[in-house]
C-alpha positions in Angstrom: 0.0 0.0 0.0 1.4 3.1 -0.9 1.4 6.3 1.4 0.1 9.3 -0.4 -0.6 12.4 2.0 1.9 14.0 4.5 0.0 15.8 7.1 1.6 18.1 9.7 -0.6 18.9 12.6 -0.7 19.4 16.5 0.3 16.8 18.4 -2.1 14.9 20.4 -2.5 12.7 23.5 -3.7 9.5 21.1 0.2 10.6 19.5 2.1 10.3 22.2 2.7 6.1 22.1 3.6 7.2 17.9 5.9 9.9 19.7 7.5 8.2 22.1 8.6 5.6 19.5 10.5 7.6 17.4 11.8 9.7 20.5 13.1 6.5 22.3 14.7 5.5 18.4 16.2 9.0 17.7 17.8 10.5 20.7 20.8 9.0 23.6 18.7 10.5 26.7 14.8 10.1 25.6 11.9 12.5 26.7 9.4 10.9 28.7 5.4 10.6 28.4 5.5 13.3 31.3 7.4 15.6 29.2 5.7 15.9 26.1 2.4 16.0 28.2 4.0 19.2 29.9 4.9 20.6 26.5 1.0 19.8 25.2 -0.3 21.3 28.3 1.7 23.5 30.3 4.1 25.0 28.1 2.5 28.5 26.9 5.9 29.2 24.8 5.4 25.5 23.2 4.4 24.3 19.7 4.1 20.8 19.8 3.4 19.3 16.4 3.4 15.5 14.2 3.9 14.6 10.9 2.0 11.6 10.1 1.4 9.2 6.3 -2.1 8.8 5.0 -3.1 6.4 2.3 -5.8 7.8 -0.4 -8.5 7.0 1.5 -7.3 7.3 4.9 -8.1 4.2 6.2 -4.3 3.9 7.6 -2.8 6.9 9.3 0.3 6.8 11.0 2.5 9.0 13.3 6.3 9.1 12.0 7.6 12.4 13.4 7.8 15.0 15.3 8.9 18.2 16.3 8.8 20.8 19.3 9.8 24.2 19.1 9.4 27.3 21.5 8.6 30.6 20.6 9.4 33.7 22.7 9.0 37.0 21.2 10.4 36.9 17.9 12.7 34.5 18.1 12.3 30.5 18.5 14.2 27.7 19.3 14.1 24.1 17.7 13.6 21.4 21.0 12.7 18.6 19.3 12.8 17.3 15.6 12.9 13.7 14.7 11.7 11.3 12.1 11.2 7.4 12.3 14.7 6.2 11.2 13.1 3.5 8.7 11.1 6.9 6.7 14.8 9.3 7.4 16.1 10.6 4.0 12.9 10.7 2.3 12.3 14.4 2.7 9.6 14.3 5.4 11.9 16.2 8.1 12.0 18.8 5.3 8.3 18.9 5.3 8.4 19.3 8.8 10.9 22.3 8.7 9.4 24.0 6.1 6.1 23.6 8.2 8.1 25.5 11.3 9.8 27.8 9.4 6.5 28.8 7.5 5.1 29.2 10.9 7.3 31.2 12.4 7.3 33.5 10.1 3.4 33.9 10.2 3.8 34.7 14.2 6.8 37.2 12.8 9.7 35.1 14.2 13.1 36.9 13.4 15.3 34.1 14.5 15.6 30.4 14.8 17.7 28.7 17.0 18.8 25.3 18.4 21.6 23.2 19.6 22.3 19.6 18.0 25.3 17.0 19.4 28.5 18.2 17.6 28.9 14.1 16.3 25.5 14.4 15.1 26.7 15.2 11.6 23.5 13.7 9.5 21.1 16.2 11.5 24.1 19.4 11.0 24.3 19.0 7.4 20.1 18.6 7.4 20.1 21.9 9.9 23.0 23.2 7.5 20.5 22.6 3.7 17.5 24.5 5.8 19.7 27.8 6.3 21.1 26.9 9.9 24.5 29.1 10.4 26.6 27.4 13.1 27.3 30.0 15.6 29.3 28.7 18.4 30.3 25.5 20.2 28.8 25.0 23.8 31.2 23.3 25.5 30.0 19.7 27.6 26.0 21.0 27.0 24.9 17.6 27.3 24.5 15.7 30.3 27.1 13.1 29.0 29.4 15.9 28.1 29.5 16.3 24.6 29.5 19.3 23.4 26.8 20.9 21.1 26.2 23.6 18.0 25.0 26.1 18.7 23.0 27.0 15.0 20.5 29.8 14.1 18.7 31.0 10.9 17.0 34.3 10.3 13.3 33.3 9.4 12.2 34.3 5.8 10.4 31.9 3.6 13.8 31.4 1.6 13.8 27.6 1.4 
C-alpha cells in the first residue's frame, strides 16, 4: 500500500505512544510521556506538532515524526525534531521544517535557533541545507558531556 498524504498537525495525547517511539529511536537521553504531556499542556511558549502518512482513502494513518519548538517574542528555538529512522532521508523532516519555518514566520519570528550534538553530523548538514549558520560551540552542554552547535537562521520563507 502506498502512502500518499503527508499531514503536519498538533500533536495529540492518542500521539504520544507514535511519539514516544520515534523519541526513544532518535535520541541518547529520551523524553518521557510526562514531558511531552508538559509541552502539550503547560508549556505557553510550546508548539508541539506531528507529521503523520495517510493512504488515499485514509483508512491507515500513522505518526512518523515530530517536532517541538518554543517561541518567545520573535525568536524561536528548535527542541525537538525527529523522524522514524526506517522513513529518514525521504524528505519528510523537510516537510516538517518547512512547516516551522513557515510558521514562524506567520507569528513574525526573526530568529531560529537550536543546539544539535556536535557528532551528530546527518542532522548538521540537514540543519545546514535549511539555512542553519553554526554560531558557536557550547562546551559539555549535554548531560554526558558532549558538546553541542549552537545553530540559528534568520526566518524568511527562503527555502
Amino acid at each position: 500500500m502506498e502512502f500518499l498524504h503527508i499531514t503536519v498537525r498538533e500533536m495529540e495525547e492518542k500521539d504520544l505512544p507514535a511519539v514516544l517511539e520515534v523519541e526513544n529511536l532518535c535520541f541518547k537521553k529520551p523524553w518521557e510521556k510526562k514531558d511531552f504531556l508538559y509541552e502539550m499542556h503547560e508549556n505557553a511558549y510550546s508548539n508541539p506538532w506531528v507529521i503523520e502518512l495517510g493512504n488515499n482513502d485514509e483508512s491507515i494513518v500513522s505518526v512518523v515524526g515530530f517536532c517541538i519548538y518554543w517561541q518567545t517574542f520573535d525568536s524561536a528555538t528548535i527542541c525537538q525534531i525527529a523522524v522514524h529512522p526506517t522513513l529518514q532521508r525521504k524528505q519528510l523532516g523537510s516537510v516538517m521544517m518547512d512547516e516551522i519555518i513557515t510558521d514562524c514566520y506567520a507569528k513574525k519570528v526573526q530568529t531560529l535557533t537550536l543546539e544539535v550534538r556536535k557528532s551528530n553530523l546527518k542532522a548538521i548538514n540537514f540543519y545546514k541545507k535549511h539555512g542553519f549558520n553554526e554560531v558557536v560551540v557550547k562546551p559539555h552542554y549535554y548531560e554526558d558531556g558532549e558538546d553541542a552547535i549552537y545553530m540559528m537562521r534568520k526566518v524568511d520563507l527562503t527555502f
